[in-house]
C-alpha positions as CSV (number, residue, x, y, z in Angstrom):
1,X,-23.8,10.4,-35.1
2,X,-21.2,9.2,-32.1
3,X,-18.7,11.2,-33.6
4,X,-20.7,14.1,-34.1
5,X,-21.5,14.2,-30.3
6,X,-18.1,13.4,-28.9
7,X,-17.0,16.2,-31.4
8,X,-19.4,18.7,-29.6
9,X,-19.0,17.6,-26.5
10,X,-14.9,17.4,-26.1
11,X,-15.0,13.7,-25.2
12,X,-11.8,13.1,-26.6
13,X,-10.3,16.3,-25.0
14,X,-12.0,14.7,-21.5
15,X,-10.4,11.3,-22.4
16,X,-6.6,12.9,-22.3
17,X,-7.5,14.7,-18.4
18,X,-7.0,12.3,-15.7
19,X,-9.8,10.8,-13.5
20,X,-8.5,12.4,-10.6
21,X,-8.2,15.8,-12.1
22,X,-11.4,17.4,-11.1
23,X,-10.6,20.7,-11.3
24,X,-9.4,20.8,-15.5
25,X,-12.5,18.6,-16.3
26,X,-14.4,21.3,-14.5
27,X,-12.8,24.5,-16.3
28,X,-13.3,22.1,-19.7
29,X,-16.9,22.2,-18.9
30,X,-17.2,25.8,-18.3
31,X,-15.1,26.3,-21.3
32,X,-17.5,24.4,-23.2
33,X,-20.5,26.2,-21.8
34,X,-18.6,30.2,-22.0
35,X,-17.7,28.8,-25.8
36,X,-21.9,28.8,-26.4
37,X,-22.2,31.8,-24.1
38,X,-20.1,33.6,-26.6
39,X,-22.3,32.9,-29.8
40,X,-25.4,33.7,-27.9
41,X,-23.8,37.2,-27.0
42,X,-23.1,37.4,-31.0
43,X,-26.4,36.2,-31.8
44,X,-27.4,39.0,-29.4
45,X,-25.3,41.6,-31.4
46,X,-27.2,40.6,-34.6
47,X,-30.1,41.2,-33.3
48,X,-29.4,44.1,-32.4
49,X,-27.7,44.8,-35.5
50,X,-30.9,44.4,-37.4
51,X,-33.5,45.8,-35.3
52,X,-31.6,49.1,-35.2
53,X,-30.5,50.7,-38.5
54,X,-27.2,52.7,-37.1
55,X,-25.7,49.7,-36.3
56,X,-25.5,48.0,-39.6
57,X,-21.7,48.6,-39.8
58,X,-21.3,45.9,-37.7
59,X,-22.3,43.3,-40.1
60,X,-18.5,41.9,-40.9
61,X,-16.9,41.7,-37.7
62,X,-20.0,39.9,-35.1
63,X,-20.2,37.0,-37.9
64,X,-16.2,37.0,-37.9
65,X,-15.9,36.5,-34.2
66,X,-18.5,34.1,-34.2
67,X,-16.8,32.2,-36.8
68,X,-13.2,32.2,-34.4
69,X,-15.4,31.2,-31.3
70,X,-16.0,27.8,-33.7
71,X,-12.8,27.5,-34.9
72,X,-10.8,27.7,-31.4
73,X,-13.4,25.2,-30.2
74,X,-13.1,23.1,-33.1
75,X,-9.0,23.5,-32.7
76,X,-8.8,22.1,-29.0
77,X,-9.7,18.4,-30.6
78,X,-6.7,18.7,-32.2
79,X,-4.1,20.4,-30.3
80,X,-5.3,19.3,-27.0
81,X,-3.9,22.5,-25.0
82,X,-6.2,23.4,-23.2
83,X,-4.8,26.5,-21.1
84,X,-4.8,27.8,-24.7
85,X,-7.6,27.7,-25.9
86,X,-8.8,29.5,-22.7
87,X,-6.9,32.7,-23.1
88,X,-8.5,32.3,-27.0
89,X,-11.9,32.1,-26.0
90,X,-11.5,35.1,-23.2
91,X,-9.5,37.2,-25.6
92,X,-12.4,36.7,-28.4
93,X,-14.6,37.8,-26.0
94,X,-12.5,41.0,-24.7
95,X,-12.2,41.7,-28.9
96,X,-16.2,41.4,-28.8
97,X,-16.5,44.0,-26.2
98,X,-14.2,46.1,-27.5
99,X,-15.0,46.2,-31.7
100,X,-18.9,47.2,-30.4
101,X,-17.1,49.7,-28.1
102,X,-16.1,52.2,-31.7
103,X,-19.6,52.0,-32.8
104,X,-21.6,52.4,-29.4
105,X,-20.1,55.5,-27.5
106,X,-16.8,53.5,-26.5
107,X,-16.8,54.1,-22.5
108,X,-20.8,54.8,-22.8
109,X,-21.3,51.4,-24.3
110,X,-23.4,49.2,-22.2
111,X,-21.9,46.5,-23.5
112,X,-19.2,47.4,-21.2
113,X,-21.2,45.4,-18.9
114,X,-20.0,41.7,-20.5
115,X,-16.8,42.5,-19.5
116,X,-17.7,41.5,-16.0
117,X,-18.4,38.2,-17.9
118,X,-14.9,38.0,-19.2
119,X,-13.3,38.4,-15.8
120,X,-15.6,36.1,-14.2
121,X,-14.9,33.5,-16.9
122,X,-10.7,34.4,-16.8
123,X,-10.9,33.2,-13.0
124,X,-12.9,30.3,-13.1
125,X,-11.0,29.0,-16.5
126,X,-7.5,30.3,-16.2
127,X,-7.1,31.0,-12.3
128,X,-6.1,33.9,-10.1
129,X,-3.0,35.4,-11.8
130,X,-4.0,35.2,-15.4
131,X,-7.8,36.7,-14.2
132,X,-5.3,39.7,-12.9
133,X,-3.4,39.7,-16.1
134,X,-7.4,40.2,-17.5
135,X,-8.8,42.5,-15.3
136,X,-5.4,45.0,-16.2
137,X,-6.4,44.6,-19.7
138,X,-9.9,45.4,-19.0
139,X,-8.8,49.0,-16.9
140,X,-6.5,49.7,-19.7
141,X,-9.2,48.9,-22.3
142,X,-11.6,51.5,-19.8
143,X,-9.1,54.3,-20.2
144,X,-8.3,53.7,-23.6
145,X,-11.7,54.6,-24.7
146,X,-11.9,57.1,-22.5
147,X,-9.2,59.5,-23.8
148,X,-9.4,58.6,-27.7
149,X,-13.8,59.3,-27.2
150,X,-12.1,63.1,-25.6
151,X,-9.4,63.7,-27.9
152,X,-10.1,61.4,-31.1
153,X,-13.0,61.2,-34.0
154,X,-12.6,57.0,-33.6
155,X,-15.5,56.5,-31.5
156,X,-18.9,56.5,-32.7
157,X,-22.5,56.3,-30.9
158,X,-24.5,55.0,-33.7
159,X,-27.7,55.5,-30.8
160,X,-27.7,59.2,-31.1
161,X,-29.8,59.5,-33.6
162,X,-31.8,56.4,-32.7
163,X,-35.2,57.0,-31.5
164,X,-36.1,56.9,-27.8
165,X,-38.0,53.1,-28.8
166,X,-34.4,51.6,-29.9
167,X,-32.6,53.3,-27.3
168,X,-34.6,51.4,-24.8
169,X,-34.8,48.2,-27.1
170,X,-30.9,48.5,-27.4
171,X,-30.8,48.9,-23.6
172,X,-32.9,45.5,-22.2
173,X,-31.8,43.6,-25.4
174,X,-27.6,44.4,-23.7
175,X,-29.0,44.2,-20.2
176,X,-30.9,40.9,-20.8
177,X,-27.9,38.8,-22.5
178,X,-25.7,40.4,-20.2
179,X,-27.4,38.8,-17.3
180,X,-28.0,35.9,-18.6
181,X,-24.1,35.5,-19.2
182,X,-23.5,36.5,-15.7
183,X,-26.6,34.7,-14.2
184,X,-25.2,31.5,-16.0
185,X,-21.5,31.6,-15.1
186,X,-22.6,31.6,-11.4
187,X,-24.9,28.7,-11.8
188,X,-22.1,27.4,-13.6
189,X,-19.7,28.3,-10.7
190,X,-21.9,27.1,-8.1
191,X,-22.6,23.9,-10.2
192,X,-18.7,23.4,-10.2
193,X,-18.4,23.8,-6.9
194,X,-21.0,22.0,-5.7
195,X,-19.8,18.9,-7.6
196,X,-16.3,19.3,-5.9
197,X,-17.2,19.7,-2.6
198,X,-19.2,16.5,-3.5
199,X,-16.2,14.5,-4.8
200,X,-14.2,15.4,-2.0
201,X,-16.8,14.8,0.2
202,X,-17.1,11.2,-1.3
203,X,-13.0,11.0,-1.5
204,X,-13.1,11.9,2.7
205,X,-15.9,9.1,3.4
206,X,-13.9,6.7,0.9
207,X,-10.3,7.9,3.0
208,X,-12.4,7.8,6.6
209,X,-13.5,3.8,5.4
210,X,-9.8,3.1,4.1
211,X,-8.7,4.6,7.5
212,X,-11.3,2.4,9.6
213,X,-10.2,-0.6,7.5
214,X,-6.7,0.5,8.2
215,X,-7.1,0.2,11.6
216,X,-8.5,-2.7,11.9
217,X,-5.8,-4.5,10.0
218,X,-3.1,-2.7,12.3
219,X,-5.2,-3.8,15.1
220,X,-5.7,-7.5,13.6
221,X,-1.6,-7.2,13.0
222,X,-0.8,-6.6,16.5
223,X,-3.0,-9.1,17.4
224,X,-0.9,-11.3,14.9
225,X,2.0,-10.5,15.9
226,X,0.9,-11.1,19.8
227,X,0.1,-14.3,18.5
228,X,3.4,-15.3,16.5
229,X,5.2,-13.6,19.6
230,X,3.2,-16.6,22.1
231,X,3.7,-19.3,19.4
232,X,7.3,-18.1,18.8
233,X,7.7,-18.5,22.6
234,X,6.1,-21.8,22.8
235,X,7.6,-23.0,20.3
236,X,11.4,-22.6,22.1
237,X,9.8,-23.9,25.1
238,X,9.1,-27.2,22.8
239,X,12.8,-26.6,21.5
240,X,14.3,-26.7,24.7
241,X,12.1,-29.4,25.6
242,X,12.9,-31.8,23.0
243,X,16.7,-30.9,23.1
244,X,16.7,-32.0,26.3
245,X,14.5,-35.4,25.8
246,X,17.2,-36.2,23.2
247,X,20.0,-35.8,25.5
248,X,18.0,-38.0,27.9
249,X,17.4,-40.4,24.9
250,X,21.2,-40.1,24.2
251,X,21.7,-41.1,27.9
252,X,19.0,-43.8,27.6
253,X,20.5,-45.4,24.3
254,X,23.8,-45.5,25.5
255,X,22.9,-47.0,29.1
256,X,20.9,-50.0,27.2
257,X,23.1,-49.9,24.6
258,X,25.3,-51.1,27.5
259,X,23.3,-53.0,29.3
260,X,22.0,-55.5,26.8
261,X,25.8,-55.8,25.1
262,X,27.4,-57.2,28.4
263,X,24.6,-60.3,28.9
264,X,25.3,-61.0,25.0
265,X,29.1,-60.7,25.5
266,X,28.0,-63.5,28.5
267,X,26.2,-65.6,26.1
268,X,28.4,-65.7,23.7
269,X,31.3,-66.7,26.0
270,X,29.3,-69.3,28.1
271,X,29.0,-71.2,24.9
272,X,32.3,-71.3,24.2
273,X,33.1,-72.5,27.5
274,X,30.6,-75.5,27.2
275,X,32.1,-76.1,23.5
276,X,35.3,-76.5,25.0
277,X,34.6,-78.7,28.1
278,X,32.4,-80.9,25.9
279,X,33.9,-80.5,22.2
280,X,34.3,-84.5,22.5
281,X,31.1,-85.4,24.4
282,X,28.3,-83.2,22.5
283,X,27.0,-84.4,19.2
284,X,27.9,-82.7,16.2
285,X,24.0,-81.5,16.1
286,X,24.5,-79.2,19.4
287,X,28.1,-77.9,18.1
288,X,25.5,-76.3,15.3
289,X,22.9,-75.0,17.5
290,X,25.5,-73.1,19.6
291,X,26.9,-71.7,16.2
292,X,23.6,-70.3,15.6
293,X,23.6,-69.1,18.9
294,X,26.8,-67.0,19.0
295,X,25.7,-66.0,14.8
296,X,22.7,-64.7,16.6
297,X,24.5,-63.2,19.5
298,X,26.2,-61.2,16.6
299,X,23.3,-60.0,14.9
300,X,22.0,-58.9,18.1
301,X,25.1,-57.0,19.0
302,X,25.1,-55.8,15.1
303,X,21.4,-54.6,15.6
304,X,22.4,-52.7,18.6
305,X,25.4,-50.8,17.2
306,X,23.0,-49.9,13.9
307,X,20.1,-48.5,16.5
308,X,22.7,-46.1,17.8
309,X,24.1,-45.0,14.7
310,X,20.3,-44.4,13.5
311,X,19.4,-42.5,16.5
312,X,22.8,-40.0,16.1
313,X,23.1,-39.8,12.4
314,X,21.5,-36.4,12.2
315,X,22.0,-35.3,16.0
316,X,25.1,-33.7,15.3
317,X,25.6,-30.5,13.8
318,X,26.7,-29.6,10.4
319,X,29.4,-28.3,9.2
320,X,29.9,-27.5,5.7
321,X,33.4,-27.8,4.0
322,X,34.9,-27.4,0.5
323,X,36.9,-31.3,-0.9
324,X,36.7,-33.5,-4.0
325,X,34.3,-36.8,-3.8
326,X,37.9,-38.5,-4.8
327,X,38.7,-37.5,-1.1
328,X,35.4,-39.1,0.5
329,X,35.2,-42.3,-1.5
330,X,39.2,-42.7,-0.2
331,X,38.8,-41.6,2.9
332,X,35.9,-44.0,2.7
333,X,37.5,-47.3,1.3
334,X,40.4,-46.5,4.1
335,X,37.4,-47.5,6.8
336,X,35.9,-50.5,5.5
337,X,38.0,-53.9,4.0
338,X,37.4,-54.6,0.2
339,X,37.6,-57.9,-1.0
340,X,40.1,-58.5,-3.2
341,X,37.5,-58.7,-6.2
342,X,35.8,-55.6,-5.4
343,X,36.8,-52.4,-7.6
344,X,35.4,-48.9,-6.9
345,X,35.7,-46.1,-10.1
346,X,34.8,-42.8,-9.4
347,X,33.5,-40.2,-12.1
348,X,33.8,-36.2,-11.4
349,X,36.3,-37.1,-8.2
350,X,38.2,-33.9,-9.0
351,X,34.7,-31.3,-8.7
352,X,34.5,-29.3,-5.7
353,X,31.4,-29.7,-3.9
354,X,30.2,-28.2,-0.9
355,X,28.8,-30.1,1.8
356,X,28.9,-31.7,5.0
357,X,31.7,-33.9,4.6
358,X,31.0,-36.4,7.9
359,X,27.3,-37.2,6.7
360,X,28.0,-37.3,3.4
361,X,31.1,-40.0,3.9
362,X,28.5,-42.0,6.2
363,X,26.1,-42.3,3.3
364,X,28.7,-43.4,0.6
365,X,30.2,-45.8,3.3
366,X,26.8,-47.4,3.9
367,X,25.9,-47.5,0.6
368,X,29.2,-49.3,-0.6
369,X,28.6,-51.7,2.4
370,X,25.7,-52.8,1.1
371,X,26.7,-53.4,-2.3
372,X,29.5,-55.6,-1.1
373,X,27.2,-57.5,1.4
374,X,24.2,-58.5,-1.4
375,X,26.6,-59.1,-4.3
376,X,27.1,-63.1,-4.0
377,X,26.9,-63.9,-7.6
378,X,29.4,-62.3,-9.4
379,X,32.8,-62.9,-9.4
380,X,33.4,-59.4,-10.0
381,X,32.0,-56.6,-7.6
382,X,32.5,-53.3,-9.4
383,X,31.1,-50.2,-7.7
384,X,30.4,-47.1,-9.9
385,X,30.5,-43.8,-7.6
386,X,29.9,-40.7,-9.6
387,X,28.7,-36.9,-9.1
388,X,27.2,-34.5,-11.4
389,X,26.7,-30.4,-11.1
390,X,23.0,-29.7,-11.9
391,X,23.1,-25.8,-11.6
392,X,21.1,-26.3,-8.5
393,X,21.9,-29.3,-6.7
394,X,24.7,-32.0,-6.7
395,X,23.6,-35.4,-8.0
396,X,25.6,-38.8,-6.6
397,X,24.9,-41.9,-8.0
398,X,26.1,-45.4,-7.1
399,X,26.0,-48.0,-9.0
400,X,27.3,-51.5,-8.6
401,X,26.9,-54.6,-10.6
402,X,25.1,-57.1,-8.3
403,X,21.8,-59.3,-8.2
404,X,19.3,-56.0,-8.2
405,X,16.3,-55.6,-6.2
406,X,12.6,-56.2,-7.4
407,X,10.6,-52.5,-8.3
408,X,8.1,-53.8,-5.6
409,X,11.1,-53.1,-2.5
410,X,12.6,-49.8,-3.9
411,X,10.3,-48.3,-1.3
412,X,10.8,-51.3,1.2
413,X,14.4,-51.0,1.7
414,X,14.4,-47.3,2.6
415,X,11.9,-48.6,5.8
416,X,14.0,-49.2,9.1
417,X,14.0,-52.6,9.6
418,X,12.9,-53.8,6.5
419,X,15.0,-56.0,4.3
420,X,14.5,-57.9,0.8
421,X,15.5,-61.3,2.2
422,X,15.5,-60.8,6.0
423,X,15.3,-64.4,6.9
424,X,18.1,-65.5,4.4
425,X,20.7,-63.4,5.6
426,X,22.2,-62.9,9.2
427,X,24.2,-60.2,8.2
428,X,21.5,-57.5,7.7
429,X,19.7,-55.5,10.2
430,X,17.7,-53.6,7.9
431,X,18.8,-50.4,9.4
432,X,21.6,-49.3,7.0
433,X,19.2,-47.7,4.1
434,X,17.3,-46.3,6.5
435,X,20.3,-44.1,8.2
436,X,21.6,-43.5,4.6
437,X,17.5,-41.7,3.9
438,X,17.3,-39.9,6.9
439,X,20.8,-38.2,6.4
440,X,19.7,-37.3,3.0
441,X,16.7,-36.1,4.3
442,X,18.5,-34.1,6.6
443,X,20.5,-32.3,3.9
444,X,17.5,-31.2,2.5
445,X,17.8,-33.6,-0.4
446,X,16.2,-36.9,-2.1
447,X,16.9,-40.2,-2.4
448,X,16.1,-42.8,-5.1
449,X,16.9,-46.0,-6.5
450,X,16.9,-47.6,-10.1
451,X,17.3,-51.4,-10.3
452,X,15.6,-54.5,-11.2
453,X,16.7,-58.1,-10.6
454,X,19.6,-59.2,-12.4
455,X,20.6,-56.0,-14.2
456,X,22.5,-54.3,-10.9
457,X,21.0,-51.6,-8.5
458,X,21.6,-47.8,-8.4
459,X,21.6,-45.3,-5.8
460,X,20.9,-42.0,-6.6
461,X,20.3,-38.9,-3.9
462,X,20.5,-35.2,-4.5
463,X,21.4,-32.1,-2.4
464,X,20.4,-28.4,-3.0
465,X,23.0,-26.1,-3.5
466,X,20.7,-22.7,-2.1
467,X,20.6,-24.2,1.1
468,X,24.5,-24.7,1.2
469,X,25.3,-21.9,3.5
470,X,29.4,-20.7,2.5
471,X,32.0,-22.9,4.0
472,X,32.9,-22.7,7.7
473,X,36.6,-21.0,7.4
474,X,39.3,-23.3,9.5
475,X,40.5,-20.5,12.7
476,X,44.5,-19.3,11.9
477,X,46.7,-20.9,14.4
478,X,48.6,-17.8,16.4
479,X,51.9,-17.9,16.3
480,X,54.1,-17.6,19.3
């Protein structure tokens, strides 16, 4: 039953037009509605057919153009061309007009009349220049039977003979169907036009709301961007602000840095002064007490040096150049003294990485420090340095062969002054690990550490290669 109705009513014919296209679904409708005006004017034809005698000849060709108003409407579901099947259904009608033309006085025919319908229906369904194209066909179809009805024996007026009764009947059964067809396409008309004035009626209040909402976004944007313009401008005001607090805290760290170095310095000489004008008189108990004094004289200076290096280590600005980690880790080992049972091996020291070359040689120096410093058990230090191209980022690892730290400190150590075994060992400030995590930090990478007690520790950090801008070209020298 579906099928049936979406077969009469062109559903799948409407399913090919698009939404928006409101002027071919309307001409489909009124194709669909002129399609059913054109059997009722055949049905019309048959009646007259069989209520007067004369026109019995007409008995083949009304139920043959009935039969092609059908089959061009039943056609459309398959080819789909609409345009078409328009000039079809009009030409059927024109054919209509014109066959009942030989029989019914040719020009005399009242039936002349529908072809008003035909023109109507050419320019609502196929448009201005193809209803033209029509309404020349109809003049020429006017003159045509004109002359042949003056100079010819084709034309026939099968009412001549007809009684006054069937004349009349003949008369208001044409004049009735003929209004009705006219009657109808202009409710039709009006119908169609009416429901587009509506749908673009409903399209203007739909663009009039877009447009208010439009404005109010354009207005909430330039209120937006008044707003990121103020926080943009607050925001340097902080900048400059806090760039110039750090110069002061530069300033500051240095003065102290001064200040509390020469009273150590004092200290530490003052005790060496009372060692030597009493080396024979003290007792070996106080020559141990002023050890521990100058040891912690030398932590304290140690501690000092460290807070400074903490406070600069990512002051600076960067600058990223092209080298091999053979160069750092050299470059490195030159600064610091290894024992003479310390070995470094380096893995991937010929890859070219790109990076700041400064931070990144402070972070392999502190972490090789600190292997050295913990490793009191082995007779053998060996320090593993090694580098590895993930695609995205550059991934060092250090890895040395010491005592190990506990799971429970891995986060610990990273802490500034936190240490594993602070109270055990003079040497460490806690500051060291700290520096190496904020430099690492500061690159825009991660740092991590693998170890447990007793099987060696292993340092591993990361750095991004997308936010490796290219390397800073050295400036030619000019030649003179």
């Amino acid at each position: 039953m579906r099928k049936i109705k979406d077969f009469l009513l062109l559903n799948n014919v409407f399913g090919c037009l698009h939404a928006e296209d409101i002027v071919g679904r309307q001409r489909l409708l009124l194709f669909r509605w002129f399609t059913l005006l054109g059997l009722f004017t055949c049905a019309g034809l048959l009646v007259d057919m069989y209520s007067i005698t004369a026109m019995l000849s007409l008995r083949y060709t009304v139920p043959a153009l009935a039969v092609l108003f059908v089959l061009n409407y039943a056609l459309l579901h398959w080819h789909k061309n609409t345009k078409l099947a328009y000039i079809t259904l009009i030409t059927l009608i024109l054919l209509e007009i014109h066959n009942s033309c030989y029989f019914l006085g040719g020009v005399r025919n009242n039936g002349m009349f529908f072809s008003a319908a035909a023109l109507l229906a050419a320019f609502m369904l196929l448009g201005t220049r193809s209803g033209f194209t029509f309404s020349i066909i109809v003049i020429v179809n006017y003159f045509y039977f004109y002359f042949i009805g003056l100079y010819t024996d084709w034309v026939s007026d099968l009412m001549l003979n007809q009684s006054i009764a069937e004349i009349n009947l003949d008369y208001l059964i044409t004049g009735t169907i003929c209004l009705i067809v006219i009657a109808s396409q202009l409710i039709s008309l009006e119908g169609s036009k009416n429901k587009v004035l509506i749908t673009l009626n409903q399209s203007r209040r739909e663009l009039r709301n877009k447009n208010a909402e439009l404005q109010g976004l354009i207005a909430e944007r330039k209120k937006s961007s008044q707003l990121l313009g103020e926080n943009v401008h607050h925001l340097e005001k902080i900048n400059r602000e806090l760039e110039q607090k750090n110069q002061d805290l530069d300033r500051f760290a240095y003065l102290v840095s001064h200040d509390l170095k020469a009273p150590l310095r004092a200290i530490s000489s003052m005790t060496k002064f009372i060692e030597e004008d009493a080396i024979e008189k003290l007792p070996p108990e106080t020559h141990h007490y002023l050890d521990i004094i100058r040891g912690r004289i030398m932590r304290m200076e140690k501690l000092i040096n460290d807070i400074l290096s903490y406070s600069q280590s990512t002051r600076s600005k960067k600058q990223f150049t092209e080298f091999t980690l053979n160069e750092v880790v050299h470059e490195t080992i030159d600064l610091i003294m290894l024992p003479a049972n310390c070995k470094v091996e380096v893995q991937g020291g010929t890859t070219r990485i790109t990076s700041d070359q400064t931070r990144l040689q402070q972070v392999i120096l502190n972490l090789l420090v600190n292997a050295i410093k913990h490793h009191h058990n082995k007779n053998e230090i060996v320090i593993k340095v090694s580098v590895c191209d993930e695609l995205t980022q550059w991934h060092f690892s250090i890895r040395d062969n010491g005592p190990g730290i506990d799971v429970k400190y891995h986060d610990k150590i990273f802490q500034i002054f936190q240490t594993v075994n602070a109270k055990k060992d003079d040497e460490s400030t806690g500051i060291g690990l700290a520096i190496v995590k904020r430099i690492v930090n500061d690159l825009d990478g991660k740092i991590w550490i693998e170890s447990s007690p007793g099987n060696g520790t292993t340092f591993h950090f990361t750095q991004p290669k997308e936010n490796v801008p290219a390397p800073t070209p050295e400036p030619e020298l000019a030649l003179r």
